[in-house]
Backbone as CSV, one residue per row, in Angstrom:
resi,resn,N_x,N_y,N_z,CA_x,CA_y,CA_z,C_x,C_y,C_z
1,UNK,3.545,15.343,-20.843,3.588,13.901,-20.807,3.423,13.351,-22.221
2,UNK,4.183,12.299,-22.327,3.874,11.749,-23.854,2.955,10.441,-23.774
3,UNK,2.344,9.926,-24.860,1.319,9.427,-25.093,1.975,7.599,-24.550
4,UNK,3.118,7.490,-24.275,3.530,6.434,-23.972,3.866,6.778,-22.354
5,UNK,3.617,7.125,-21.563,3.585,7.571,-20.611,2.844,6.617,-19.325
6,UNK,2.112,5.976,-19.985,1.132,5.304,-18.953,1.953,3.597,-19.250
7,UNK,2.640,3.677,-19.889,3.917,2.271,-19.849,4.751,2.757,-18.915
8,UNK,5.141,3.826,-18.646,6.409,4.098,-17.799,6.344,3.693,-16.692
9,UNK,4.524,4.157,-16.794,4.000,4.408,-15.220,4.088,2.780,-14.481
10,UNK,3.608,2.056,-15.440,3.573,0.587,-15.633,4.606,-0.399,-15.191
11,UNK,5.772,-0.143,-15.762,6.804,-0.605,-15.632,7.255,-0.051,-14.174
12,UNK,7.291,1.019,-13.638,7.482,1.916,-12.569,6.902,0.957,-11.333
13,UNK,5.521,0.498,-11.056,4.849,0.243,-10.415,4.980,-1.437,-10.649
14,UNK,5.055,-2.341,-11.212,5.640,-3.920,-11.460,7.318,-3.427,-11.030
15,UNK,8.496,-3.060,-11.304,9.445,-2.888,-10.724,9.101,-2.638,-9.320
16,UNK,8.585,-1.655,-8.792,8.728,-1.813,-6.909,7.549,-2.954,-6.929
17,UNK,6.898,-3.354,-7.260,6.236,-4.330,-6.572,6.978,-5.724,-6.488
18,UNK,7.826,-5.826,-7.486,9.020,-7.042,-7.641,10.009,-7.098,-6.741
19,UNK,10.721,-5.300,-6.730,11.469,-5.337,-5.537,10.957,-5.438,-4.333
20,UNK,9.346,-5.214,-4.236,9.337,-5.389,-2.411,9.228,-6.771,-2.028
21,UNK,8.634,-7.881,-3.164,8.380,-9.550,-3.242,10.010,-9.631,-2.620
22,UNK,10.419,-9.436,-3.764,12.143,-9.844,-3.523,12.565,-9.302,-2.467
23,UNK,12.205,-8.153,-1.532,12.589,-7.832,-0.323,11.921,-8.828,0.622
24,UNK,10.532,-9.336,0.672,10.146,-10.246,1.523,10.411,-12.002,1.326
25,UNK,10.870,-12.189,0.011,11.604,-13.412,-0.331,12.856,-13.727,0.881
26,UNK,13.799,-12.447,0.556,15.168,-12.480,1.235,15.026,-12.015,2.668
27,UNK,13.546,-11.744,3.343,13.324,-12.028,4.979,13.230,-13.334,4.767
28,UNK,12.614,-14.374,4.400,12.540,-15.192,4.349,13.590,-16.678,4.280
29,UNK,14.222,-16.205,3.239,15.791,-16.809,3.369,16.551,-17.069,4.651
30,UNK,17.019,-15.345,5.096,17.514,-15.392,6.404,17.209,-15.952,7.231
31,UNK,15.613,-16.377,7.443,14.720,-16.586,8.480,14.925,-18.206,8.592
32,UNK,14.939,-18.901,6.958,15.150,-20.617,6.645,16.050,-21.165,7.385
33,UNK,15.416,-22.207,8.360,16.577,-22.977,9.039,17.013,-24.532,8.336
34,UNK,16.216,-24.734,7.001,16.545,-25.908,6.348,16.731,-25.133,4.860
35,UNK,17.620,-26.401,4.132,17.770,-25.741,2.969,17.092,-25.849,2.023
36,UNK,16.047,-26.678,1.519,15.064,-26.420,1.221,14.105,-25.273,0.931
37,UNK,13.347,-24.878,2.037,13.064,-23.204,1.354,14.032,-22.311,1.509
38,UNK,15.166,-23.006,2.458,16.107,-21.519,2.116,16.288,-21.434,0.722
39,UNK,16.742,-22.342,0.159,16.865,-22.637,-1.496,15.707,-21.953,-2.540
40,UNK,14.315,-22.422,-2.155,13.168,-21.868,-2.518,13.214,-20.418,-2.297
41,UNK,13.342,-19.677,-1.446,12.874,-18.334,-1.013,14.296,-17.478,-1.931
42,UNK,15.181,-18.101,-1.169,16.991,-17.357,-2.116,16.733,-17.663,-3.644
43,UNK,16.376,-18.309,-4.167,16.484,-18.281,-5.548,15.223,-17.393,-5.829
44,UNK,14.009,-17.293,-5.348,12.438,-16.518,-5.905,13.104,-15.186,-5.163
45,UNK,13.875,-14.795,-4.534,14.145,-13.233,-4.082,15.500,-12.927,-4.909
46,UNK,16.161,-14.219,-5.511,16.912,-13.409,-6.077,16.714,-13.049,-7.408
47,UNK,16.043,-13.913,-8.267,15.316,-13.726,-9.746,14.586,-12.196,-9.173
48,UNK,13.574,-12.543,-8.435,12.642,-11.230,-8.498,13.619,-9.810,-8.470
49,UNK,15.005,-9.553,-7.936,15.566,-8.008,-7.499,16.287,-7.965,-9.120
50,UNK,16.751,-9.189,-9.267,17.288,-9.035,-10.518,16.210,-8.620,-12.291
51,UNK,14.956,-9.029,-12.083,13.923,-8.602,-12.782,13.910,-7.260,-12.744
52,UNK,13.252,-6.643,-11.695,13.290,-5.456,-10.583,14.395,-4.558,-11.100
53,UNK,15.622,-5.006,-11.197,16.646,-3.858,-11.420,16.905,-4.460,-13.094
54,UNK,16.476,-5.171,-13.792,16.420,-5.370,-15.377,15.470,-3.985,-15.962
55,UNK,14.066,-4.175,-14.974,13.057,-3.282,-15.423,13.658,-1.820,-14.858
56,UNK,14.078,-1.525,-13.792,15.057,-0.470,-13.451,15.947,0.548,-14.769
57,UNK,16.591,-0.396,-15.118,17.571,-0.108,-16.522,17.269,-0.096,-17.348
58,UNK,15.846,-0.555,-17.830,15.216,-0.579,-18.946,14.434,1.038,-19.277
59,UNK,14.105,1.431,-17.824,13.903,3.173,-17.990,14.654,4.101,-18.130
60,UNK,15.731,4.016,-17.462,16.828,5.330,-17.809,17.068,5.864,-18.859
61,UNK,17.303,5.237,-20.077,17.075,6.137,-21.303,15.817,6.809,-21.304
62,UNK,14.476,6.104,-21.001,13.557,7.176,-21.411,13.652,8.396,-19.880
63,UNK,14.130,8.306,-18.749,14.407,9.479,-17.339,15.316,10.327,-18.556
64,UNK,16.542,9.540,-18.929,17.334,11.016,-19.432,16.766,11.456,-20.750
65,UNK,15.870,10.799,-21.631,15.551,11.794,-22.647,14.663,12.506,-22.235
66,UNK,13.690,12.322,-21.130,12.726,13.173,-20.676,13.459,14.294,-20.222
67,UNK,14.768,14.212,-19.169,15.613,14.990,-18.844,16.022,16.063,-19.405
68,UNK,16.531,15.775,-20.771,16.838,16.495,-21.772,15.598,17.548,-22.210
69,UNK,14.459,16.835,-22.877,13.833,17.228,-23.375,13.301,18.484,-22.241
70,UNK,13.471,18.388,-21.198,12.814,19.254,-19.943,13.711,20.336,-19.807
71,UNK,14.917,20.140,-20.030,15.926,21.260,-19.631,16.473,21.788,-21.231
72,UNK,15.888,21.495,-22.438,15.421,22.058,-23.688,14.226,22.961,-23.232
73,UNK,13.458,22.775,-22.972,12.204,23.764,-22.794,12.409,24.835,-21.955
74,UNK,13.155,24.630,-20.758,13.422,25.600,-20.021,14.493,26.864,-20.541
75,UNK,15.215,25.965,-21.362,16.157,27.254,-22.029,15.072,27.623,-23.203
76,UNK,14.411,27.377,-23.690,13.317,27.839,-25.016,12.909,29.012,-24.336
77,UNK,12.273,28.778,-22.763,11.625,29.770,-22.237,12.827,30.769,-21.850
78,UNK,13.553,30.645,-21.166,14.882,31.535,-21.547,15.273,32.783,-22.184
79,UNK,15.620,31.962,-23.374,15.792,32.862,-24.344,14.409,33.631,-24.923
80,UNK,13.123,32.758,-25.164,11.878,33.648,-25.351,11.760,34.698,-24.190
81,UNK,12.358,34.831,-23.090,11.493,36.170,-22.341,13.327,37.178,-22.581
82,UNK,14.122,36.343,-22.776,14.945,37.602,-23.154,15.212,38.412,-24.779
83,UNK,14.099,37.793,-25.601,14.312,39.017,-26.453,13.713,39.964,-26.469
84,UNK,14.187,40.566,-27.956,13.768,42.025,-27.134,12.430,42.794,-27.816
């Protein structure tokens, strides 16, 4: 684990907590029989999934350099038990 690690975790845990708001925003919507909070609830569920999948995309570079860096080590070990 690297020393920035406990941001990942961070960001990880505010992303699903945004997407599940924004999942109970958009019960809510459906549910609006005036437009008013339908308006209220559809706009706060749709900012929140769109946050949610901002913070989403904002990790993937660090998933694939971890990626990398993980399937670097595994060939290190590799080649260390095959010499001779």
């Amino acid at each position: 684990m690297t020393t920035d690690s406990w941001v990942t975790w961070v960001i990880m845990i505010l992303q699903t907590t945004m997407f599940l708001i924004g999942l109970w925003c958009a019960f809510h919507f459906f549910n609006a029989t005036e437009l008013l909070p339908a308006l209220k609830w559809g706009l706060s569920g749709a900012v929140l999934m769109l946050m949610a999948t901002a913070l989403k995309m904002s990790l993937m570079p660090q998933m694939q350099a971890d990626r990398v860096l993980r399937e670097l080590k595994r060939l290190e070990l590799i080649v260390a038990r095959h010499r001779p």
